[in-house]
C-alpha positions in Angstrom: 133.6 153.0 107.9 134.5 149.4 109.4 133.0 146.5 107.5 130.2 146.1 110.4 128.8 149.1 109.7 127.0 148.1 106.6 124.2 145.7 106.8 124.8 142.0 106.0 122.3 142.7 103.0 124.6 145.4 101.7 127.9 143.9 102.7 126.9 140.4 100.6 125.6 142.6 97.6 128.6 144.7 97.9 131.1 141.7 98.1 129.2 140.0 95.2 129.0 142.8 92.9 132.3 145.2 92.5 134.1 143.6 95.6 134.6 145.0 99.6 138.1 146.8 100.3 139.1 145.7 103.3 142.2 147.3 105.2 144.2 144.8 107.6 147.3 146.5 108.7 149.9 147.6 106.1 147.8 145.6 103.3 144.5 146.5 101.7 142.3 143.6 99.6 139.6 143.5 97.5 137.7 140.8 98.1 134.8 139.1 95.5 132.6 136.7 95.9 129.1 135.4 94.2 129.2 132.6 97.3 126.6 133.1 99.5 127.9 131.2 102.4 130.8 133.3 102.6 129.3 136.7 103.2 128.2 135.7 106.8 131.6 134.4 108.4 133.6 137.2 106.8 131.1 140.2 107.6 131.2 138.4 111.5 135.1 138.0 111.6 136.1 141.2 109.8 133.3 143.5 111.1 136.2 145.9 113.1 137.9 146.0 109.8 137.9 149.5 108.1 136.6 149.8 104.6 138.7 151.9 102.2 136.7 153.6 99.3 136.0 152.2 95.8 138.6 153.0 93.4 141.2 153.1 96.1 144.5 151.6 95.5 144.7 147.7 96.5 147.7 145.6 97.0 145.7 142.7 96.4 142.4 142.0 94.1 141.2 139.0 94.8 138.1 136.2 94.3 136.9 133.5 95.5 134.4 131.5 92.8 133.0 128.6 92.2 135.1 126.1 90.1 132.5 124.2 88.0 128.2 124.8 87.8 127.7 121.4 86.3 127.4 119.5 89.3 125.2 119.9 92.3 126.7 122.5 94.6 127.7 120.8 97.7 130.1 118.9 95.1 131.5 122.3 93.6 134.8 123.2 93.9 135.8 126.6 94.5 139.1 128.1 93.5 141.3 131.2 94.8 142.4 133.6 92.5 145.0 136.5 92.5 144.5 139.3 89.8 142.4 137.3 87.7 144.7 134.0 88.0 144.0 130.7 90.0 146.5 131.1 92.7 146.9 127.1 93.4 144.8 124.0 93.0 141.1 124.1 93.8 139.4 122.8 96.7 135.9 121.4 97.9 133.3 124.5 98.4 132.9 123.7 101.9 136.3 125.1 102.6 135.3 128.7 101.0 136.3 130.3 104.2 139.1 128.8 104.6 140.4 129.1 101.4 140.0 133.1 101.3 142.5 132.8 104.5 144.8 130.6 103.3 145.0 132.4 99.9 145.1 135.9 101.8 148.1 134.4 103.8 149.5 133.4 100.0 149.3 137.2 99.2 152.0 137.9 101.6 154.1 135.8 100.5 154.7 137.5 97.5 155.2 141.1 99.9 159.3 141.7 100.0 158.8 145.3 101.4 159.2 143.3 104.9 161.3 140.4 105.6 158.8 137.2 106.5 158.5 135.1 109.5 156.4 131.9 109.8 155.5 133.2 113.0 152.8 134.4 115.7 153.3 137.7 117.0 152.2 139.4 119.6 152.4 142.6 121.6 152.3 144.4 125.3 153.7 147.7 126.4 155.2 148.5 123.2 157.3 144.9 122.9 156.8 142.2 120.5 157.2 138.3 121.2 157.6 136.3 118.0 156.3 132.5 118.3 158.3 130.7 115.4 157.4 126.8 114.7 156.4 124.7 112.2 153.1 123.2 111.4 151.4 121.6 114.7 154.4 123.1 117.3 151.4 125.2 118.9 152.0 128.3 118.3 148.6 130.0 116.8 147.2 127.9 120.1 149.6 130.1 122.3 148.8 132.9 120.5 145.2 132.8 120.7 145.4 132.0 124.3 147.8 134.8 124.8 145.7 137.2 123.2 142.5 136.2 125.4 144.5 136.8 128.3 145.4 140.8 126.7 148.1 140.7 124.8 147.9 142.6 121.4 147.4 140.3 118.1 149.9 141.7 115.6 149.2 138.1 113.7 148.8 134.7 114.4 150.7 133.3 110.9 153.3 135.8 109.6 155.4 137.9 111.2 156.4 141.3 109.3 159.8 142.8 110.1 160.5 145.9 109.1 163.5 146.3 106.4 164.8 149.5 108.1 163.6 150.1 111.4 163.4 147.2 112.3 159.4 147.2 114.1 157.0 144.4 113.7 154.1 145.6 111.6 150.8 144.2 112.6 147.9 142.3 110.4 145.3 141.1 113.4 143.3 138.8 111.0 141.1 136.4 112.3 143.3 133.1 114.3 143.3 129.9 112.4 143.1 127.5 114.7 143.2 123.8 114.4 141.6 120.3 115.8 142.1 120.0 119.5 143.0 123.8 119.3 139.2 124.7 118.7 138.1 123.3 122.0 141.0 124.0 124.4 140.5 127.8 123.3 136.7 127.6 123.5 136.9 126.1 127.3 139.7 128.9 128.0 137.3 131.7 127.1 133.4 130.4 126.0 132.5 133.7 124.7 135.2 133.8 121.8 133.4 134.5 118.6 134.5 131.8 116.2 133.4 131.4 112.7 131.9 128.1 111.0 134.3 125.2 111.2 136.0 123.6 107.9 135.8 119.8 108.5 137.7 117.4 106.9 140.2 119.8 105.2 143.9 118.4 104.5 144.8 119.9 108.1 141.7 118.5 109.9 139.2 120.8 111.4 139.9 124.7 110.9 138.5 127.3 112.8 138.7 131.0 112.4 138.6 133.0 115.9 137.6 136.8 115.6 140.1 139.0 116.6 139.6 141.4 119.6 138.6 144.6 118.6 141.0 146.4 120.1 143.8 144.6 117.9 142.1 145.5 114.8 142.1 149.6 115.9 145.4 149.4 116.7 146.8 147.7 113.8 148.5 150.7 112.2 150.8 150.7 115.3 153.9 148.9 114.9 155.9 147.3 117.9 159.7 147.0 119.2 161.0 143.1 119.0 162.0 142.0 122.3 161.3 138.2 122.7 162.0 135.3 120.2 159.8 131.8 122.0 160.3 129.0 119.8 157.0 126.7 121.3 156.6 123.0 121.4 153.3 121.4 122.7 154.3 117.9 124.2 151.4 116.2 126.3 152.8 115.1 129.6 155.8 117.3 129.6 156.7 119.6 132.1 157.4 123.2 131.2 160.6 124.1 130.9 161.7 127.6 128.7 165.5 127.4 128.2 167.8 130.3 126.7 168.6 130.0 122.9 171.8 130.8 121.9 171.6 133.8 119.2 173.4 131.8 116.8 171.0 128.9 116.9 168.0 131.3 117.0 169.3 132.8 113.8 169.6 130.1 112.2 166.2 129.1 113.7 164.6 132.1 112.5 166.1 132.2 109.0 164.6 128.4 108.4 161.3 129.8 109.6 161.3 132.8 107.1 159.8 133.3 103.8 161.8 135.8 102.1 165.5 135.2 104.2 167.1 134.4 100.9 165.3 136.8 98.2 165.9 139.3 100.4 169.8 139.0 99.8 172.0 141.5 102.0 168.3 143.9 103.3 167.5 140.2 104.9 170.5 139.1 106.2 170.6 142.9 107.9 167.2 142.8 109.4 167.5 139.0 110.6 170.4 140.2 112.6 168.9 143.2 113.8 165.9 141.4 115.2 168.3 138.7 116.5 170.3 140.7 118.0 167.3 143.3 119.9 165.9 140.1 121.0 166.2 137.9 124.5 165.8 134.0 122.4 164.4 130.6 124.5 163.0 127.7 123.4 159.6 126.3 125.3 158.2 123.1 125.8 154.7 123.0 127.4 151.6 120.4 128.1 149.5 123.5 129.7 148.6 126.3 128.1 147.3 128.5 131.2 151.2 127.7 132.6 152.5 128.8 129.1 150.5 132.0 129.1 152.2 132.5 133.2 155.1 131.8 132.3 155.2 134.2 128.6 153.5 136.5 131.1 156.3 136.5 133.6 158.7 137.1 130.9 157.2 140.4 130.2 156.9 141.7 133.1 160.6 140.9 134.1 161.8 142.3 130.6 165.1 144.1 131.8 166.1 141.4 134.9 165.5 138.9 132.1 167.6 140.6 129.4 170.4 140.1 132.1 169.5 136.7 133.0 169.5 135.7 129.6 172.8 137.0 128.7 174.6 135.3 131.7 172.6 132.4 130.4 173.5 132.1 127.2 
């Protein structure tokens, strides 16, 4: 049973009451929640989600409440918690959806089965492209944009490398996009389901786009890595996507990952691994149709490019 297959009633009572399971790749939460105003977005965004039964084993159990009653609600706070403990500071009500994400996101953190990359990833034909970059390089953007145009969503935040094979594991949770973000997606595809936007939050305006169904079925399927684009959105620029040497890109990738260190000698294997399965390039865009041609391109010309890029680099 997927989490659109119960009413919104029984879905709010449910979530309210004992909590909703809610599978998302290799992780399983258990979500609660009293807040009314969360029940909507997150029966909308996660409705292709499957349900595990109660009493099921849960990596997570976690809730979403309200911080004080003493003050009228739109001035509430609400606060995130991990097994029964606030997981970090507060924050205004209005953000209940966005906290839940951003704490779900926090759960991972704490996951060392697979080494952690502040990345997007995607998927087609069997081949992962990882889009490492810091906060406001563009790379959920690219992501969601890529995605639209029918590439796989393995995850749009973390990337989850296998220890021993070596595979990228898939989450497929909704896209958090950003500002600007919001309305260059929405004019790229109108009918993208998004859910209600967080204004005024410490990154601006958030936005949560649903995932394609197909991404959520297929989320038990892992992918090989292939492609390493490091993104950078620069207005006016021309595109240009230069090879990466694999030094720099490991170096690259180890900065962007959130485990490297704890890891100790498992992380330093896997990070070479992927490094070393992977064809590395740096891109700097202003257009995101001609980023999507030119990620495009690159897939489709995977084994004349694995040649170019070693005489490249």
């Amino acid at each position: 049973m997927n989490v659109g297959d119960l009413s919104l009633g029984l879905f709010a009572a449910q979530l309210a009451a004992r909590g909703v399971a809610i599978r998302w790749g290799p992780f399983v939460s258990r979500i609660v929640s009293g807040l009314p105003e969360l029940a909507p977005p997150l029966h909308l965004l996660y409705a292709d989600f499957p349900l595990e039964p109660p009493g099921g084993i849960c990596d997570f159990h976690v809730r979403v409440r309200p911080r004080s009653r003493s003050v009228p609600w739109s001035e509430r706070r609400v606060e995130f918690l991990l097994d029964h403990a606030p997981a970090f500071p507060p924050f205004s009500r209005k953000f209940a959806l966005a906290v839940l994400e951003w704490g779900l996101n926090w759960c991972v953190y704490g996951s060392h089965r697979f080494l952690l990359i502040h990345a997007a990833a995607v998927e087609r034909d069997g081949r992962a492209l990882l889009l490492p970059g810091r906060p406001g390089a563009g790379k959920s953007t690219l992501c969601a944009a890529l995605v639209i145009a029918g590439w796989r969503l393995l995850s749009d935040e973390l990337a989850l490398v296998e220890l021993q094979e070596g595979r990228v594991r898939a989450i497929a949770r909704p896209i958090s996009l950003k500002n600007d973000s919001i309305d260059i997606i929405r004019d790229l595809a109108p009918d993208t389901v998004f859910g209600p936007p967080a204004v005024d939050t410490h990154k601006g305006t958030v936005a949560h786009m649903k995932p394609p169904s197909p991404s959520v079925r297929r989320a038990g399927e892992t992918a090989v890595p292939d492609c390493i684009v490091m993104p950078r959105f620069v207005g006016g620029e021309a595109l240009q996507l230069d090879p990466v040497s694999k030094a720099n890109a490991f170096w690259a990738i180890a900065d962007s990952s959130l485990n490297y260190e704890i890891l100790g000698e498992a992380g330093f294997t896997a990070l070479v691994r992927l490094i070393d399965e992977c064809r590395c390039y740096a891109l700097t865009h202003s257009d995101i149709n001609e980023a999507v041609a030119a990620l495009d391109q690159l897939s489709r010309e995977a084994e004349v490019s694995k040649e170019r890029y070693a005489a490249a680099v």
